[in-house]
C-alpha positions, -999 to 999 in steps of 0.1 A, spaced: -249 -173 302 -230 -155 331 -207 -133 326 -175 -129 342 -178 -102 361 -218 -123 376 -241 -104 353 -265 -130 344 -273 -124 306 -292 -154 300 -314 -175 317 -328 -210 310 -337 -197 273 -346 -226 249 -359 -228 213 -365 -239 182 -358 -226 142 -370 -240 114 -348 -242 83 -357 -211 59 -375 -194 87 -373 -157 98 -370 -155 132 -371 -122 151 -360 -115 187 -373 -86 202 -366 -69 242 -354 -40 256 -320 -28 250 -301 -52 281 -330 -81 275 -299 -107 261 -306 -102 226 -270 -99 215 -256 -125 241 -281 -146 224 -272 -144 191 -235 -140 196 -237 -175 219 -251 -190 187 -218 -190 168 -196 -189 197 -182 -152 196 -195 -154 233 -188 -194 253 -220 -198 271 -212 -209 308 -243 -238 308 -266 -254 281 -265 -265 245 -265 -252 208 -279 -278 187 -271 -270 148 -287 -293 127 -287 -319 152 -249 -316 166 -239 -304 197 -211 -274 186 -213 -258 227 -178 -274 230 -160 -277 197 -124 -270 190 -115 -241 171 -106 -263 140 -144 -283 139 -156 -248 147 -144 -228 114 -164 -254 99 -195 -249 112 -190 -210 113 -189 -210 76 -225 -221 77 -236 -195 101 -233 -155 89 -236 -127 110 -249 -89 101 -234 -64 131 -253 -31 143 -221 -10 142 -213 -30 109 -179 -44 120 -163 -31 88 -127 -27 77 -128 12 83 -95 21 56 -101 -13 36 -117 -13 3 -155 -24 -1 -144 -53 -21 -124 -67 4 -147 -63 34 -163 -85 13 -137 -109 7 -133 -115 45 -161 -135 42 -145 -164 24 -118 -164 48 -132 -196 62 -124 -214 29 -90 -196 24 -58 -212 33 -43 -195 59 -10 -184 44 -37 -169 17 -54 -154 47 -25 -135 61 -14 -121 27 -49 -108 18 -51 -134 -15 -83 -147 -27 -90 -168 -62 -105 -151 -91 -136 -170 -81 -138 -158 -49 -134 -124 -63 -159 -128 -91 -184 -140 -60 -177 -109 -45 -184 -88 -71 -218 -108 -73 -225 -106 -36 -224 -68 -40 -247 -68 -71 -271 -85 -49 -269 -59 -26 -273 -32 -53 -239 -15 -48 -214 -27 -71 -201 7 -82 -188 11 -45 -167 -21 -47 -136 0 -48 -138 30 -26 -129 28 8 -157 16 37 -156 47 58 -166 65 25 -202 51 22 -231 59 41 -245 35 75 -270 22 49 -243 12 22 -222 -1 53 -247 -21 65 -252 -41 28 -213 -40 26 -220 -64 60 -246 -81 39 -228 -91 13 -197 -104 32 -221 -128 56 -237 -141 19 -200 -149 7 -201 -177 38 -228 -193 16 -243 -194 49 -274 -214 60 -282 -192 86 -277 -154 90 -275 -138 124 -284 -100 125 -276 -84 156 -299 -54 150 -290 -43 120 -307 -14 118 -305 1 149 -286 30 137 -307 35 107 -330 58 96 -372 41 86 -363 42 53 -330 29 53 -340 2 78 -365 -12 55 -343 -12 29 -316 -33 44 -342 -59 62 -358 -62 23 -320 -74 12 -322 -100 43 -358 -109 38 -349 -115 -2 -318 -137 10 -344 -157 32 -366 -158 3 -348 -167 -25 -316 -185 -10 -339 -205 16 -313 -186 44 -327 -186 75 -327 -155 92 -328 -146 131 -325 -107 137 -332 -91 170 -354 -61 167 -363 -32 186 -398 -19 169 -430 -41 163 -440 -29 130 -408 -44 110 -414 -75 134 -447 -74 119 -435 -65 83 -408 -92 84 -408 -118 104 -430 -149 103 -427 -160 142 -409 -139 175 -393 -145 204 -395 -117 235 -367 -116 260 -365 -94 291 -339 -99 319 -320 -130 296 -356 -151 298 -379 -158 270 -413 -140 284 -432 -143 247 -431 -167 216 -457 -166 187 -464 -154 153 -462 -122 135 -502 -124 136 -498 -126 177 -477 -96 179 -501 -77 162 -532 -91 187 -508 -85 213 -526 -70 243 -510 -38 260 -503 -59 295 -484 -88 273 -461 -61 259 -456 -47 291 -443 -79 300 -421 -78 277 -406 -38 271 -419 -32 310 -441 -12 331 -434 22 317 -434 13 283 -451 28 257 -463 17 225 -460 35 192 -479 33 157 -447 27 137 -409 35 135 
């Protein structure tokens, strides 16, 4: 992936994901992470390569074929990517907007279904009560599950979390990789999420991919990470890097 300006984001990076796996991607802010996971779905065109989703190339689908496939594939946003002056509820709602009519679209109507599965997404997420006030009145925390709940209304098969809690506090940051690892769990929704510390990579994930300069320099299990020797996650975070007990 090269961007226009010549930055080369990605290089050569190739792997797998099982279905109902939780996949973290960990690297220094600048490794690729997001221009990996954004090239996934196609918010970024990669310049070279393939994405293979269940065994179809989608690198060079039309818009119409690729609505389709985006339905299947969620995505959870650092900055949260929320409707600032919009209701909680229809943050939500965006999410169907894959299986809404356009004219719908346009005029902000969704079915009583899709509402009712709104309603449900946010139970899930243990915020109903919020479903009505306004986004930019709830904390990062509540933000972040009001971006939870609107990539579940996809129905997705796969979420993408483009680290998710990067602008959380521990506690809150547990809390919001618990709603994604119960997703995985329980809805069999495969999960990659690009982290930044080892000890939720450890807590959450069952196998890891380490990028540094757009190239995959490590790939294991949880169980790796934590046998990881300092000079193995120096190749990953660098020479100057430190590590840290927790969070």
């Amino acid at each position: 992936m090269v961007y226009p300006d010549g930055t080369v984001a990605l290089r050569d990076v190739s792997f797998e994901v099982k279905d109902g796996e939780f996949l973290g991607v960990i690297g220094l802010s600048g490794s690729g992470k997001s221009t990996l996971l954004r090239c996934i779905n196609r918010l970024l065109e990669p310049t070279s390569g393939r994405i293979i989703w269940n065994g179809k190339d989608i690198t060079h689908l039309p818009q119409g074929e690729l609505r389709t496939v985006r339905r299947e594939i969620g995505m959870v946003f650092q900055q949260f990517n929320l409707v600032k002056r919009s209701s909680v509820l229809t943050n939500v709602l965006s999410g169907r907007l894959g299986y809404t009519p356009p004219s719908w679209a346009l005029a902000n109507r969704f079915s009583r279904q899709d509402r009712q599965m709104a309603v449900r997404a946010l139970e899930r997420v243990g915020i109903p009560e919020k479903a009505h006030n306004r986004a930019d009145e709830l904390s990062g925390g509540q933000q972040q599950r009001v971006g939870i709940a609107r990539a579940l209304m996809q129905e997705p098969k796969m979420i993408l979390a483009d680290e998710p809690v990067a602008s959380l506090d521990p506690v809150l940051a547990h809390s919001i990789l618990g709603y994604l690892e119960k997703l995985n769990t329980e809805d069999n929704i495969t999960v990659l999420c690009s982290l930044h510390y080892l000890d939720l990579v450890q807590r959450y994930c069952e196998r890891v991919i380490g990028l540094r300069d757009g190239k995959v320099v490590f790939e294991g299990s949880k169980d790796d990470i934590a046998k990881m020797s300092d000079e193995r996650f120096r190749e990953i975070y660098g020479e100057d890097a430190v590590r840290m007990g927790g969070q």
